[in-house]
C-alpha positions in Angstrom: 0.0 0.0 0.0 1.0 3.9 -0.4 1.9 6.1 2.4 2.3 9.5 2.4 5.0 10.3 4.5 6.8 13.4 6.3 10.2 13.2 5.6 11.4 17.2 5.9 10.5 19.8 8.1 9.7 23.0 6.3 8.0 24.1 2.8 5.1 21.5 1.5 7.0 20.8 -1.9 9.8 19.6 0.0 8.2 17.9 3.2 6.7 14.2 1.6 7.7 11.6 -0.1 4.9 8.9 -1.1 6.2 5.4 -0.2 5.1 1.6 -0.7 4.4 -0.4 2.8 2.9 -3.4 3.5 -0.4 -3.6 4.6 -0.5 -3.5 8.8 -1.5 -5.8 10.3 -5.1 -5.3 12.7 -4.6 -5.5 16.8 -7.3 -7.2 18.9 -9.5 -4.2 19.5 -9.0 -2.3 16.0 -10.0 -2.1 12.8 -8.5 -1.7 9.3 -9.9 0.3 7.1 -9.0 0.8 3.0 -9.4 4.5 2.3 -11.3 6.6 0.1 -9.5 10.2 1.3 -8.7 12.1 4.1 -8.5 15.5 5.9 -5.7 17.9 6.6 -6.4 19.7 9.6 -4.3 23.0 10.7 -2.5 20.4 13.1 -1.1 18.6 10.5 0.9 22.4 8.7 2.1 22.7 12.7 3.3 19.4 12.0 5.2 19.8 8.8 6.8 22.7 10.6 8.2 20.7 13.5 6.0 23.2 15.9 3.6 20.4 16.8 5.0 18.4 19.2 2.2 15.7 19.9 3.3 14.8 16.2 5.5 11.4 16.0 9.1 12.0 14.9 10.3 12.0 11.3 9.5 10.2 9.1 6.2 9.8 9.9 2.6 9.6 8.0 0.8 12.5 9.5 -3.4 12.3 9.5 -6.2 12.6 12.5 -9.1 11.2 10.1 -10.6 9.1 7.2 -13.6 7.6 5.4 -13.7 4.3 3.4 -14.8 0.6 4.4 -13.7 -1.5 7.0 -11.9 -4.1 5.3 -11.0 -6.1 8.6 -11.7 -6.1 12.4 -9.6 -7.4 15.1 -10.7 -10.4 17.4 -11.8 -8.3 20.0 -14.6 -6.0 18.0 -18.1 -6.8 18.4 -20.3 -6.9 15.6 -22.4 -4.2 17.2 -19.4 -1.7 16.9 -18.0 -1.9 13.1 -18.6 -4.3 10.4 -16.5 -5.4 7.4 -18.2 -4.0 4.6 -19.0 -0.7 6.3 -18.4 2.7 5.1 -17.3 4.8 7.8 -15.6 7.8 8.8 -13.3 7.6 11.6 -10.6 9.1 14.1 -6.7 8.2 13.5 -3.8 8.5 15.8 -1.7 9.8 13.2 -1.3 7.5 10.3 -4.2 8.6 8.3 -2.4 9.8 5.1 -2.2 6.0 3.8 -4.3 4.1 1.4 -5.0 1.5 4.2 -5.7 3.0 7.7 -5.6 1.4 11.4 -8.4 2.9 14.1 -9.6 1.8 17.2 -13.0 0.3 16.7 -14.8 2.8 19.0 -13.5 5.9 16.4 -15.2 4.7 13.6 -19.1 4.9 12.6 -20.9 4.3 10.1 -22.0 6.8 7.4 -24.2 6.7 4.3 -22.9 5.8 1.0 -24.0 8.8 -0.7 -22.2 10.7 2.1 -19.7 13.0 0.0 -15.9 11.9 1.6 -15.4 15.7 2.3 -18.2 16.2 4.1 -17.8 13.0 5.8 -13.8 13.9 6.9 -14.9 17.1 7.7 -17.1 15.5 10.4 -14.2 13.8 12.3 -11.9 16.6 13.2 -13.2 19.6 12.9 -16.9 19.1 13.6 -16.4 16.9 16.4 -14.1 19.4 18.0 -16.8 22.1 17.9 -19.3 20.1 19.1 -17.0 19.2 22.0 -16.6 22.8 22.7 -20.2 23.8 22.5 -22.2 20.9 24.2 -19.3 19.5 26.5 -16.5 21.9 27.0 -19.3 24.6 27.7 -23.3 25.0 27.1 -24.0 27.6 24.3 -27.5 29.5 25.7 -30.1 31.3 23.6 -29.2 34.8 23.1 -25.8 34.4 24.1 -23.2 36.6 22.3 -20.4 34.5 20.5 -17.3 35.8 18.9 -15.3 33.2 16.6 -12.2 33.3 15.2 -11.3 32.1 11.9 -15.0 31.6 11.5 -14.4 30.3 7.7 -12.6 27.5 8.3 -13.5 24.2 9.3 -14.3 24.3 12.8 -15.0 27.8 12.5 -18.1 26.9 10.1 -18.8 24.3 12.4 -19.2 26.7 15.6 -21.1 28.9 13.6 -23.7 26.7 12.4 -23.7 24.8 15.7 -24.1 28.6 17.5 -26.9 29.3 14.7 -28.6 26.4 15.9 -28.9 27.8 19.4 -29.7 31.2 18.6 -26.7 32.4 19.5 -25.8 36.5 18.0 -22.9 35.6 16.0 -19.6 37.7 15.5 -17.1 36.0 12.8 -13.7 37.4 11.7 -12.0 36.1 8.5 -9.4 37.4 6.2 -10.7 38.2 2.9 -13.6 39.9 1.7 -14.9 36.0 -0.1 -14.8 34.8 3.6 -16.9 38.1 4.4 -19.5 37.2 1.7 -19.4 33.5 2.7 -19.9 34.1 6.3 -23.0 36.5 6.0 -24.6 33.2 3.5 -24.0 31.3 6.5 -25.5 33.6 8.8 -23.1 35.1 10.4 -24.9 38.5 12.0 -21.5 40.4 12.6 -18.5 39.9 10.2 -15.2 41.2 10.6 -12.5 41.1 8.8 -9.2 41.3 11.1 -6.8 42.5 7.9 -9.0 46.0 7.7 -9.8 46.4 11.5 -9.3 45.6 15.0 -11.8 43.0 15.9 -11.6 43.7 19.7 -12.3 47.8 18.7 -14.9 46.9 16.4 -17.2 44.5 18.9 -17.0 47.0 21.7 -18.5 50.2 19.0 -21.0 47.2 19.3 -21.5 45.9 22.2 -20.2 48.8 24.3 -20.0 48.1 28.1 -22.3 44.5 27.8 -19.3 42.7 25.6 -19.2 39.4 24.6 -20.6 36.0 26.4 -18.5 33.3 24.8 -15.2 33.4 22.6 -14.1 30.6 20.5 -10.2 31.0 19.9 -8.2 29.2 17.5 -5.5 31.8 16.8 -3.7 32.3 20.3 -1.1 34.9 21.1 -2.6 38.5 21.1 -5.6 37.4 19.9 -6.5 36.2 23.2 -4.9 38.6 25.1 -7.3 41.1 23.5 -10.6 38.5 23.9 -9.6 38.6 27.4 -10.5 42.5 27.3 -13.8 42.0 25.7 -15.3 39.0 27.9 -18.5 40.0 29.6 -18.8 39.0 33.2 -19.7 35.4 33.4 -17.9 35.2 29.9 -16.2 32.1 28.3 -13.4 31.9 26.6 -12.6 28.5 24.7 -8.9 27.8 23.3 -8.6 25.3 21.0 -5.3 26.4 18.8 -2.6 28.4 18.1 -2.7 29.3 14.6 -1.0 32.4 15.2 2.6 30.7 15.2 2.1 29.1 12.0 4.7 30.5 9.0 6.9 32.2 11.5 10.6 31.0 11.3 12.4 31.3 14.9 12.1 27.8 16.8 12.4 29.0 20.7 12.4 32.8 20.2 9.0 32.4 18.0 7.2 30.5 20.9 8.4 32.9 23.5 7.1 35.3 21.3 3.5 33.6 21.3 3.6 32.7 25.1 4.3 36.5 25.9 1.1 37.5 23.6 -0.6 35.6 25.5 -0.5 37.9 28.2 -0.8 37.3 32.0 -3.7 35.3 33.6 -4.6 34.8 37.2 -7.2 32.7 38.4 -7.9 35.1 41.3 -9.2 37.8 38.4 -11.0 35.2 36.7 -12.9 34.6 40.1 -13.4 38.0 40.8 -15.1 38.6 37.5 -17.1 35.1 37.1 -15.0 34.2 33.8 -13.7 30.9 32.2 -11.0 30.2 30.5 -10.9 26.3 29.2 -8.6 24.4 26.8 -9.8 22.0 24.9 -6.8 19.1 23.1 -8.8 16.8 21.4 -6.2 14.5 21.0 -5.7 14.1 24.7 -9.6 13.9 24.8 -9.0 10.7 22.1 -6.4 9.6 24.1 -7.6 9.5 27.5 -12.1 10.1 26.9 -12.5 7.6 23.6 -16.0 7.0 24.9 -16.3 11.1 25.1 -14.7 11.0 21.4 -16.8 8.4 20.4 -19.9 10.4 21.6 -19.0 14.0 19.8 -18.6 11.7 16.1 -21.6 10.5 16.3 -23.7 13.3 17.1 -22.2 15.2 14.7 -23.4 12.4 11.9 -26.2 12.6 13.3 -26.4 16.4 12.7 -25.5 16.4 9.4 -27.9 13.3 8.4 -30.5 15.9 10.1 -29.8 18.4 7.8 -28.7 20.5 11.2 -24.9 20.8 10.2 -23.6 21.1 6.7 -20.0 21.0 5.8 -18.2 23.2 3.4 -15.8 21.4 1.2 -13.3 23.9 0.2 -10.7 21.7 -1.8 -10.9 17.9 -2.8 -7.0 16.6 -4.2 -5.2 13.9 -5.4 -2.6 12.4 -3.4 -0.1 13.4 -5.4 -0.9 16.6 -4.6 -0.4 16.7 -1.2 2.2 19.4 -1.2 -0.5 22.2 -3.1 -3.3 20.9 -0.7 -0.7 21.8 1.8 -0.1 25.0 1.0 -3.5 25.9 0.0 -4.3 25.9 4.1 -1.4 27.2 5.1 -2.3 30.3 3.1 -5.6 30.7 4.9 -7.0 31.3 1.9 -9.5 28.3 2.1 -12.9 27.5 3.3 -13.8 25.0 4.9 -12.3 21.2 4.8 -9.4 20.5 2.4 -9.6 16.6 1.3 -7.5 14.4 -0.3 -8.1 11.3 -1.8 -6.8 7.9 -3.4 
């Protein structure tokens, strides 16, 4: 079988090389699965840069998530959990860039065949996380005003849909006036774009002295040191990346640089005003929760066979292409999930 494989830290072009493995072979309590595509997450560019440090050592096949059919089961999996035959979308410690995947049986379920393979990646990772973040890491109320960042990409789309859905007043930054346009189709009621304006200056001409109720951050750094500034009393702030160190050359001096943007944070002042501040790794939640991992992935298929969630597919490649696919989200010029498939 074909791997796709991080050889190089540094520039997509120069980071893979596609190799031939054997097939692996399938543990007691997982399943093998033969793979139609899979997702790049904003992970896997922190990867390729060496700033991700959860990320095996090179080389390495990089990927959190597929879809395809579970070609064989370990002696351990019940019937009841995952099927040969099944198409399914599922959760991967790493490894997921490969023509044939290994998951634990409790990260995989089951998805409808006409399910498009983007939509279906997109599910894993991305909406998963968001729905971890709104119905476990916190409880999104009616009314409620939520700020998110990067609100056009994949979990971005997801909080905002998932926010929608509650009745939440939505504020959304982006980059580019597309992402404006997009994010006012998905009903976004607020959008801001950070390149022309400050987004903490432009929700306070807004929201003046009542601020904002809930903050989902993806960026880090100064971003959060200013969402600090805006939290209402009783506000929550969720952290769930750091997107701001990605394309910075600098090793050390460039995480200093992000920890110091962070800013100073004292759980005394967060008492004081009734604030929140919680982190949310969804890899340690795969890690240590699988049954809490297991949960979020099927609700969110449940959501989207509803009709209640809808992921954008903002890219589909070829796994030759892996380097442009890449690059494409590194540039932050996409929307929503980036696939690639066999």
């Amino acid at each position: 079988m074909k791997t796709i494989n991080l050889v190089k830290y540094g520039k997509a072009e120069s980071a893979f090389a596609i190799k031939e493995v054997d097939k692996p072979a399938v543990p007691e309590n997982k399943a093998l699965i033969k793979v139609e595509g899979f997702g790049l997450n904003f992970a896997d560019v922190l990867a390729r840069l060496g700033a991700y440090r959860d990320a095996p050592p090179i080389p390495c096949v990089l990927g959190y998530e597929v879809v395809g059919r579970i070609e064989k089961v370990g002696k351990n999996v019940h019937e009841s959990s995952v099927s040969v035959g099944q198409r399914v979308v599922a959760f991967t410690r790493f490894g997921g860039y490969a023509e044939y995947a290994i998951t634990d049986h409790r990260a995989a379920v089951p998805i409808p065949e006409e399910m498009d393979k983007g939509v279906a990646v997109a599910l894993a990772t991305q909406y998963s996380t968001a729905y971890f973040c709104v119905f476990e890491a916190i409880n999104l109320n009616e009314g409620d005003h939520v700020l998110i960042h990067a609100a056009a990409g994949g979990v971005g789309i997801a909080l905002v849909q998932m926010a929608r859905n509650k009745g939440c007043v939505i504020y959304g930054t982006a980059g580019s006036e597309e992402k404006m346009e997009f994010l006012k189709r998905e009903g976004v009621d607020h959008h801001i774009n950070y390149r022309r304006s400050d987004f903490a200056d432009e929700i306070l001409k807004i929201r003046g002295k009542e601020r904002i109720d809930v903050i989902f951050d993806s960026i880090g750094g100064k971003t959060f040191n200013k969402g600090k500034k805006i939290l209402a009393y009783g506000g929550r702030m969720i952290c769930y990346g750091a997107a701001s160190r990605t394309g910075k050359k600098g090793g050390l001096f460039a995480d200093l640089r992000l920890a110091w943007g962070f800013g100073f944070l004292h759980p005394i002042g967060l008492l004081m005003e009734s604030k929140a501040v919680i982190g949310v790794n969804m890899l340690r939640i795969a890690d240590h929760k699988p049954d809490v991992m297991q949960r979020c992935l099927h609700k969110v298929v449940e959501l989207a066979k509803d009709g209640k969630v809808k992921p954008h597919v903002g890219g589909v490649y070829k796994a030759e292409e892996i380097a442009e696919a890449h690059s494409f989200l590194e540039s932050r010029n996409s929307i929503g999930k980036i696939v690639v498939e066999w």
